[in-house]
N, C-alpha and C positions, 0 to 999 in steps of 0.2 A: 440426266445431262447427256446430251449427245457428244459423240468421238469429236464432231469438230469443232465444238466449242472448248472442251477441256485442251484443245489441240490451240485454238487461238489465245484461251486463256494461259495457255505454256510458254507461247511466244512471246506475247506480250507483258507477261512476267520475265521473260528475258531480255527483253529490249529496256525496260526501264530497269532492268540490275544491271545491266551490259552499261547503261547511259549516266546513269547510279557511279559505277565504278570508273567510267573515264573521266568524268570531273570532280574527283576524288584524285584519281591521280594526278588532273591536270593542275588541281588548287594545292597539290601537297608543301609543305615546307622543303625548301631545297636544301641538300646537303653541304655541311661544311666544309670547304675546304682546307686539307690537312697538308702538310709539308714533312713528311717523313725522312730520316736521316740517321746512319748508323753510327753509333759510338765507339769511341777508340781510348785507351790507354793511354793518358799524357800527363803531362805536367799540369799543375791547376794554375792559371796566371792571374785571377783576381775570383775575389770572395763578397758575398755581399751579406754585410750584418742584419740583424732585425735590432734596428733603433726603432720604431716605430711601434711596439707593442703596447696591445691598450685598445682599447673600444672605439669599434668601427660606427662612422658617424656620415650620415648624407652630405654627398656636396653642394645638391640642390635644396634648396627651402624653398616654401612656400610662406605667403602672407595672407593670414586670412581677416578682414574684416568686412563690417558690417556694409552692407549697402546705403543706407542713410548715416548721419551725423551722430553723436551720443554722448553718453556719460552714465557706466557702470554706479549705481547709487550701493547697490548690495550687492553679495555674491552669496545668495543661500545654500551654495552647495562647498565638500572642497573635495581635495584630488580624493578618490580610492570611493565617494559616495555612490551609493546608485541611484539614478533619474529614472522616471516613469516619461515617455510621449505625453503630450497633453500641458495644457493650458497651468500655468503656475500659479502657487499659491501667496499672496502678496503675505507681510509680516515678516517673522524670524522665521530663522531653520529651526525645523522640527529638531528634537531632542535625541539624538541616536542614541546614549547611553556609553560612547565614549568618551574620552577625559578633550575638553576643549584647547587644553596646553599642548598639543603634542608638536 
């Protein structure tokens, strides 16, 4: 290889890490804005309780159904089963070997 090719090839590895890095900084997430403030020794003039303890739950739902019309005849699976992809098998659910009263 000749000097001025390793020499263009140097450059032009710099231009695309040079061009690499500015829109990188230009896309970056911008900083939060913080409000800092010093604290002082005083009197405490209100408190606020934890009434609210207990399990944190969404405020958003969603709804999901079906695209056409229907009516569930069977549910061959139930919660904790595991499903395979693919095409189902018409009749009962297969027999896990757990107790069906649970």
């Amino acid at each position: 290889m000749s000097t001025t090719l390793i020499r263009r090839l140097a450059l032009a590895l710099l231009l695309v890490g040079g061009l690499g890095t500015a829109m990188w900084w230009a896309k970056r997430p911008k900083p939060v804005a913080v409000v800092l403030t010093t604290i002082d020794l005083g009197r405490v003039e209100s408190s606020i309780a934890n009434t609210r303890a207990g399990t944190v739950e969404a405020c958003l739902r969603t709804k999901l159904s079906a695209t056409i019309g229907g009516r569930i005849e069977v549910l061959a699976v139930k919660e904790g089963d595991r499903v395979t992809k693919g095409p189902h098998r018409p009749g009962p659910p297969p027999k896990t070997g757990c107790s069906q009263n649970v």
